[in-house]
Z-matrix of the N, CA and C atoms (Angstrom, degrees):
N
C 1 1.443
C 2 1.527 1 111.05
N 3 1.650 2 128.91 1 -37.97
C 4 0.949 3 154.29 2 163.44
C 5 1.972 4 103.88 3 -28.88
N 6 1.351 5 93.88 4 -51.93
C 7 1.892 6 89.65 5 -151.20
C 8 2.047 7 71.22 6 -91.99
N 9 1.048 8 130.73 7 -10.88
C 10 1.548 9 94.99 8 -172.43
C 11 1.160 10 126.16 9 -106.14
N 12 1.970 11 102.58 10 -3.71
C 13 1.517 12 107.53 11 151.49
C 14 1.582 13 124.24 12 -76.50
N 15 1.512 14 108.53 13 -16.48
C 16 1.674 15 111.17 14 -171.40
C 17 1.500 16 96.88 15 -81.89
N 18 1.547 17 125.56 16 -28.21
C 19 1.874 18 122.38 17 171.52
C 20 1.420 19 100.25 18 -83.25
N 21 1.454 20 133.90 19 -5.17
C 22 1.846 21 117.82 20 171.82
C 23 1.523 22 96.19 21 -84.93
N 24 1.645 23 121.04 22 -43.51
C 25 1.353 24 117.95 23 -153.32
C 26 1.857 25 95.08 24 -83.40
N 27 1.688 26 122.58 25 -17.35
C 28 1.495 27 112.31 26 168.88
C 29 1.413 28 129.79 27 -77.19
N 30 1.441 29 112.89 28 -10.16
C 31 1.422 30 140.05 29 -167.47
C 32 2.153 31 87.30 30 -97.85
N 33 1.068 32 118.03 31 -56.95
C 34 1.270 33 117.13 32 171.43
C 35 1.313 34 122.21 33 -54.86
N 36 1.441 35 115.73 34 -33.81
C 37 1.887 36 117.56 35 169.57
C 38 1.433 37 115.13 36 -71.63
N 39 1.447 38 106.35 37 -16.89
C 40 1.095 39 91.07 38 -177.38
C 41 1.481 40 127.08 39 -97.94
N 42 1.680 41 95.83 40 -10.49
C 43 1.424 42 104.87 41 169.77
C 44 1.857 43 106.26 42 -88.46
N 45 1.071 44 106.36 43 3.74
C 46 1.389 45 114.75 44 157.61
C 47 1.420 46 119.27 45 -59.34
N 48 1.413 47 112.95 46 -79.12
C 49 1.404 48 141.79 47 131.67
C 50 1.175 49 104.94 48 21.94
N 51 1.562 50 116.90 49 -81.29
C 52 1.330 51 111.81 50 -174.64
C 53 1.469 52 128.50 51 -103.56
N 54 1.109 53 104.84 52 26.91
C 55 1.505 54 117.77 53 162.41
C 56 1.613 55 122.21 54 89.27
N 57 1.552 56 107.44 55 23.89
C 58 1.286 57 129.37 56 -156.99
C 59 1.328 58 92.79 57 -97.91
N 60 1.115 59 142.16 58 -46.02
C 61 1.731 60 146.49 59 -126.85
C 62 1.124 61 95.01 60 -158.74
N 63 1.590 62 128.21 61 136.65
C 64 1.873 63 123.14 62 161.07
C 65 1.339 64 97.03 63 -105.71
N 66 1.178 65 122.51 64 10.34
C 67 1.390 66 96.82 65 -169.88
C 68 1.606 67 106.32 66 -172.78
N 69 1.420 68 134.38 67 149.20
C 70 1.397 69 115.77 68 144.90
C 71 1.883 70 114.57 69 -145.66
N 72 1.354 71 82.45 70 -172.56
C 73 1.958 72 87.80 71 -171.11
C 74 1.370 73 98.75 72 -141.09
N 75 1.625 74 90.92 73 168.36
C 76 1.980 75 105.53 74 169.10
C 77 1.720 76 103.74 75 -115.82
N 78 1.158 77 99.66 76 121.84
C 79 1.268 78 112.52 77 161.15
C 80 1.734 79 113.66 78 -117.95
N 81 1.750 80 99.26 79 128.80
C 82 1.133 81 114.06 80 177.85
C 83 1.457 82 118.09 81 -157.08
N 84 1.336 83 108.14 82 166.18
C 85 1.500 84 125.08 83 -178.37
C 86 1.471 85 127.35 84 -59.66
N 87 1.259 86 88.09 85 -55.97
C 88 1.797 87 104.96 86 -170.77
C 89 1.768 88 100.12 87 -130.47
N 90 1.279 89 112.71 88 -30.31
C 91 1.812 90 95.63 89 -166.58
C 92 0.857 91 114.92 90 -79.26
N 93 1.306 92 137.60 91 -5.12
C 94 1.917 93 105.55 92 144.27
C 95 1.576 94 124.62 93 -62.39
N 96 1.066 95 131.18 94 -9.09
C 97 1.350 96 137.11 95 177.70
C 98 1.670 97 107.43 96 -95.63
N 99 1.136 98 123.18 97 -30.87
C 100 1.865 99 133.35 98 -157.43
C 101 1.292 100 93.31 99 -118.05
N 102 1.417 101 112.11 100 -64.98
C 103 1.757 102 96.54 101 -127.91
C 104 1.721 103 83.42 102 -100.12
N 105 1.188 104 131.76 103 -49.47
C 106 1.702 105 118.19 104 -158.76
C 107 1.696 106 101.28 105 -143.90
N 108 1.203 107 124.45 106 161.96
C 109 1.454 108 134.94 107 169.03
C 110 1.676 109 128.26 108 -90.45
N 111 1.071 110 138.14 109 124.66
C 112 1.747 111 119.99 110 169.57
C 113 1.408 112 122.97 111 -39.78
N 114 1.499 113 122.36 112 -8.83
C 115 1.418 114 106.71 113 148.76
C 116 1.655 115 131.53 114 -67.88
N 117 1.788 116 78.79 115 -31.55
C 118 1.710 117 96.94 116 -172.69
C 119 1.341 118 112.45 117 -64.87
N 120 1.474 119 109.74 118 -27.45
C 121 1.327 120 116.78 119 -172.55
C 122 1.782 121 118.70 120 -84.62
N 123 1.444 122 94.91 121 -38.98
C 124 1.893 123 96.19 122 165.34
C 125 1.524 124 118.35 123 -78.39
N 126 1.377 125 107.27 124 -7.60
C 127 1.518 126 100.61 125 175.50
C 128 2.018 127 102.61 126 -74.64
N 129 1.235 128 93.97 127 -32.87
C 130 1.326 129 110.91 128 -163.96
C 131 2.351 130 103.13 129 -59.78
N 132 1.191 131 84.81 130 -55.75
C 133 1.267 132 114.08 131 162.87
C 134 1.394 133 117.66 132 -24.61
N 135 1.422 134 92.91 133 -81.49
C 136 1.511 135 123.93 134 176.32
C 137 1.541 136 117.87 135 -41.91
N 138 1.769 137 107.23 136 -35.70
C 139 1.374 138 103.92 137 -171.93
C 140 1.316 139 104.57 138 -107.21
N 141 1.218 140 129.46 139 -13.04
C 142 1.632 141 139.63 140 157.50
C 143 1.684 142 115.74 141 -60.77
N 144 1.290 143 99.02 142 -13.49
C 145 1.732 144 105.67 143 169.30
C 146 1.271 145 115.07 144 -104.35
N 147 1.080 146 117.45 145 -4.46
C 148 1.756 147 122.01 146 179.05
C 149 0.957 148 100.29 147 92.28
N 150 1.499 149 147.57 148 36.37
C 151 1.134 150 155.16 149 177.67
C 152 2.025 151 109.82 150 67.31
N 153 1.397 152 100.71 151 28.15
C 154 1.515 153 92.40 152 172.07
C 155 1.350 154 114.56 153 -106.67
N 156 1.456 155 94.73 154 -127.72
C 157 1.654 156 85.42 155 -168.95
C 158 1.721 157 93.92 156 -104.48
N 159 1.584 158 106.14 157 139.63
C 160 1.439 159 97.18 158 -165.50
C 161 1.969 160 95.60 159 -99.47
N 162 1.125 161 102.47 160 -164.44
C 163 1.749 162 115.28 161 -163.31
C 164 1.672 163 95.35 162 -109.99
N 165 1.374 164 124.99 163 -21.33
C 166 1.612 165 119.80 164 173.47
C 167 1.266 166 125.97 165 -12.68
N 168 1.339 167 132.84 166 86.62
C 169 1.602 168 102.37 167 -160.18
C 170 2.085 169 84.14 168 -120.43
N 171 0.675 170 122.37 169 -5.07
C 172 1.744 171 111.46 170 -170.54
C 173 1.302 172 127.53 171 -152.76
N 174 1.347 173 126.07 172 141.39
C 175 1.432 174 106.61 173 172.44
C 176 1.516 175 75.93 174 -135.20
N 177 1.942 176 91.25 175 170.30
C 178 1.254 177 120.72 176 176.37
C 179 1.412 178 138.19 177 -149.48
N 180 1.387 179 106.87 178 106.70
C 181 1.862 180 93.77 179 -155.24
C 182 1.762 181 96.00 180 -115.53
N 183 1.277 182 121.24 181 167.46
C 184 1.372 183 131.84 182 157.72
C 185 1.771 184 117.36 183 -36.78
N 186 0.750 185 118.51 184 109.57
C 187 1.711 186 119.48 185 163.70
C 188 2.062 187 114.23 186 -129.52
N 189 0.939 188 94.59 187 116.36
C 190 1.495 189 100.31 188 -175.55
C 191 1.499 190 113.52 189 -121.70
N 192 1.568 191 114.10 190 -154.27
C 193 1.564 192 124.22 191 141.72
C 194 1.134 193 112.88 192 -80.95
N 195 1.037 194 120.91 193 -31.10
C 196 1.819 195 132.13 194 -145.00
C 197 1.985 196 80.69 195 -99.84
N 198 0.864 197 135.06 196 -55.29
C 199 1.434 198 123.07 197 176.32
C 200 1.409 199 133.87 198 -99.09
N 201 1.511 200 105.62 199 55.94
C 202 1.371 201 112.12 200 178.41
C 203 1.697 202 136.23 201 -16.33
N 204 1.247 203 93.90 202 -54.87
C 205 1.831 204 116.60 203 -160.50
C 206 1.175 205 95.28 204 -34.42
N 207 1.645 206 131.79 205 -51.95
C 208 1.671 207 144.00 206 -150.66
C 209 2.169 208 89.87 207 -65.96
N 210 1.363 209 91.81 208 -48.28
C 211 1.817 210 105.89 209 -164.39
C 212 1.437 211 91.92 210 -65.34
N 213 1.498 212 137.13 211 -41.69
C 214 1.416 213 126.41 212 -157.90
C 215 1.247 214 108.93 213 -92.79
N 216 1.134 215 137.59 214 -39.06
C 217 0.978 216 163.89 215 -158.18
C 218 1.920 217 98.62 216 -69.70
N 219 1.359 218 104.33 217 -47.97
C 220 1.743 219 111.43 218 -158.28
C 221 1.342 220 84.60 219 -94.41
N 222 1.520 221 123.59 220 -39.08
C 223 2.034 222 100.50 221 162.92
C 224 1.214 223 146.00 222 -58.31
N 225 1.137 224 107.30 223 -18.07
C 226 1.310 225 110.83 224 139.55
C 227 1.649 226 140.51 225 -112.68
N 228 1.374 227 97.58 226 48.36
C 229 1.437 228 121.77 227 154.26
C 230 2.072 229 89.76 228 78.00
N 231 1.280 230 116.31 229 26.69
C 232 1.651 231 80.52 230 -179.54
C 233 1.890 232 94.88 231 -133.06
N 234 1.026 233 118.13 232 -158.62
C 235 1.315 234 118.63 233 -177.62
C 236 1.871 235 122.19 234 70.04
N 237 1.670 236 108.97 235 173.57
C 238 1.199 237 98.56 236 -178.51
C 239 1.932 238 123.54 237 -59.97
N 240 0.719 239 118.97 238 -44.25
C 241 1.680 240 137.08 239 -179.93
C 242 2.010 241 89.49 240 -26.58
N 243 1.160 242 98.48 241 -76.00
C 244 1.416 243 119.25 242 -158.69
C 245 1.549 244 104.12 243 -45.51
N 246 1.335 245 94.93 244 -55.48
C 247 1.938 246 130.55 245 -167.14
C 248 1.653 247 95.53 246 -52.00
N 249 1.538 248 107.05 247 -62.83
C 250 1.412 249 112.62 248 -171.92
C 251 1.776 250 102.39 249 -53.21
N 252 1.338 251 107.07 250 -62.40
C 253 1.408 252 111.41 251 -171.36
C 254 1.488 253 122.40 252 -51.41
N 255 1.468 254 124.29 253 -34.81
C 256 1.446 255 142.68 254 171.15
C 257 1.697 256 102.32 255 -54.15
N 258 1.565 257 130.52 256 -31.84
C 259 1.250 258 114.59 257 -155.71
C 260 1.656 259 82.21 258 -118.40
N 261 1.166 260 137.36 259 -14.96
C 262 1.932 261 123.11 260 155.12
C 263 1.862 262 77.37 261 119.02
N 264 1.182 263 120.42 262 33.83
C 265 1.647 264 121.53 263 140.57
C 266 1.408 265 125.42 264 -53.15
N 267 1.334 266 129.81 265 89.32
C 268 1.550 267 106.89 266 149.38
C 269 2.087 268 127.33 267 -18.30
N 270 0.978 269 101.09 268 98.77
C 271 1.561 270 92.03 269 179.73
C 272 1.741 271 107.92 270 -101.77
N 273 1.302 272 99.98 271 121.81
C 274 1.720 273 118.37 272 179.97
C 275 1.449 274 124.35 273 -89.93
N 276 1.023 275 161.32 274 117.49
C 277 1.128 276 146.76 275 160.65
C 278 1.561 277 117.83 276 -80.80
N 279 1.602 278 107.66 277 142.09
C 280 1.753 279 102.48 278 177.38
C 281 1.659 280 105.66 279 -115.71
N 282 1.017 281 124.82 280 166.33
C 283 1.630 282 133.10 281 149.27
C 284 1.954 283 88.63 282 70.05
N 285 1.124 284 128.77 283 89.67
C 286 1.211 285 136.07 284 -160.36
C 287 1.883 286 84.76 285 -100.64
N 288 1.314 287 115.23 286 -31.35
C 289 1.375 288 122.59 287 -144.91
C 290 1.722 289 93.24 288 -110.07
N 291 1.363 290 109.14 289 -22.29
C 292 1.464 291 135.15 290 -179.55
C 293 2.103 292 81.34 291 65.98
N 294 1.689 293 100.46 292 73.39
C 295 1.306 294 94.17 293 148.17
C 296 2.261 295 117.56 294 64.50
N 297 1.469 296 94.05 295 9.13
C 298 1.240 297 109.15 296 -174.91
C 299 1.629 298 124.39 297 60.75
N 300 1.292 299 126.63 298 11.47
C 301 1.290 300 166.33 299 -166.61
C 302 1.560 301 95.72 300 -90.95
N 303 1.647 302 129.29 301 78.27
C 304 1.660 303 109.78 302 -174.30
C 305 1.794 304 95.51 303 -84.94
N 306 1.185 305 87.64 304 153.67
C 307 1.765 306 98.67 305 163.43
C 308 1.556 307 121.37 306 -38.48
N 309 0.881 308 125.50 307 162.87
C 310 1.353 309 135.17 308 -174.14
C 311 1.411 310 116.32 309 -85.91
N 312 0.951 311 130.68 310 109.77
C 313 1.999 312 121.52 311 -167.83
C 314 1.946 313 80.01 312 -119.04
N 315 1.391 314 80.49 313 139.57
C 316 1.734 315 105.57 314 145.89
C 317 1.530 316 112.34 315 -118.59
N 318 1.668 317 100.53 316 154.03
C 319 1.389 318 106.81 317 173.46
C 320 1.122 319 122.65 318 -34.85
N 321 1.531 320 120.09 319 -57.78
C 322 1.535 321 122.44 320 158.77
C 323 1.284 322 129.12 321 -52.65
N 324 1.139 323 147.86 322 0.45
C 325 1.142 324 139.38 323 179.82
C 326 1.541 325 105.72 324 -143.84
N 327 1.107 326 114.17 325 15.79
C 328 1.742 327 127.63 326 158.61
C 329 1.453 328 89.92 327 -67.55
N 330 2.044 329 106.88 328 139.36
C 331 1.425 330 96.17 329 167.75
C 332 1.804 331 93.41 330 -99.22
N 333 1.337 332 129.24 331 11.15
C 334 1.359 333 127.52 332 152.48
C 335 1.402 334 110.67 333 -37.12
N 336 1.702 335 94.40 334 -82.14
C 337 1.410 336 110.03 335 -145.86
C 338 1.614 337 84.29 336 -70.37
N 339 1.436 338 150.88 337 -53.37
C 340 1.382 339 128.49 338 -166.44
C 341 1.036 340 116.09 339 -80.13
N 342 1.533 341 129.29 340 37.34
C 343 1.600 342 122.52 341 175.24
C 344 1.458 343 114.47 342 71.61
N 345 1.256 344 112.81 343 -16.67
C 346 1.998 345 102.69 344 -175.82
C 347 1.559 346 105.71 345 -68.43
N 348 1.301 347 132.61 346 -8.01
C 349 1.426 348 142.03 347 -174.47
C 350 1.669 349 109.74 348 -56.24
């Protein structure tokens, strides 16, 4: 996965290059959590530019209610959210609604129906 984002992000410098693009990002589902890190990704960057200064400017992953980990994770300072933002990442969020798909409530665990509302 490694070598076929570092040939998307060299194909992107080069439309840098020629004045096509100022900029680009990764937006994804899960691979900031699974598959690679925002170091992993500016290293990636970095060497898809010939080791200069690359055009990386954003990533963008899901953050909702329904998908905490991204929200807990950046309160206490660790995870992608933070990572991206620390190195002058645009950080995006997608699926706010997670896709209009609400969580699953049971009667019991409605804080409606048990008064926690």
């Amino acid at each position: 996965m490694h070598s076929a984002i570092r040939d998307a992000f060299a194909i992107l410098e080069e439309e840098v290059a020629a004045g096509r693009v100022a900029g680009y990002g990764v937006a994804t589902w899960a691979g900031l959590e699974e598959a690679f890190t925002v170091g992993e990704l500016l290293a990636l960057a970095t060497e898809a530019a010939g080791g200069q200064h690359h055009h990386l400017v954003a990533v963008k992953m899901p953050v909702s209610l329904v998908m905490m980990t991204p929200i807990a994770r950046a309160l206490h300072g660790r995870g992608p959210l933070p990572a991206a933002a620390d190195v002058g990442l645009r950080v995006m969020a997608s699926a706010p609604l997670h896709g209009g798909a609400p969580p699953v409530w049971s009667a019991r665990s409605s804080p409606i129906s048990s008064g926690r509302a």
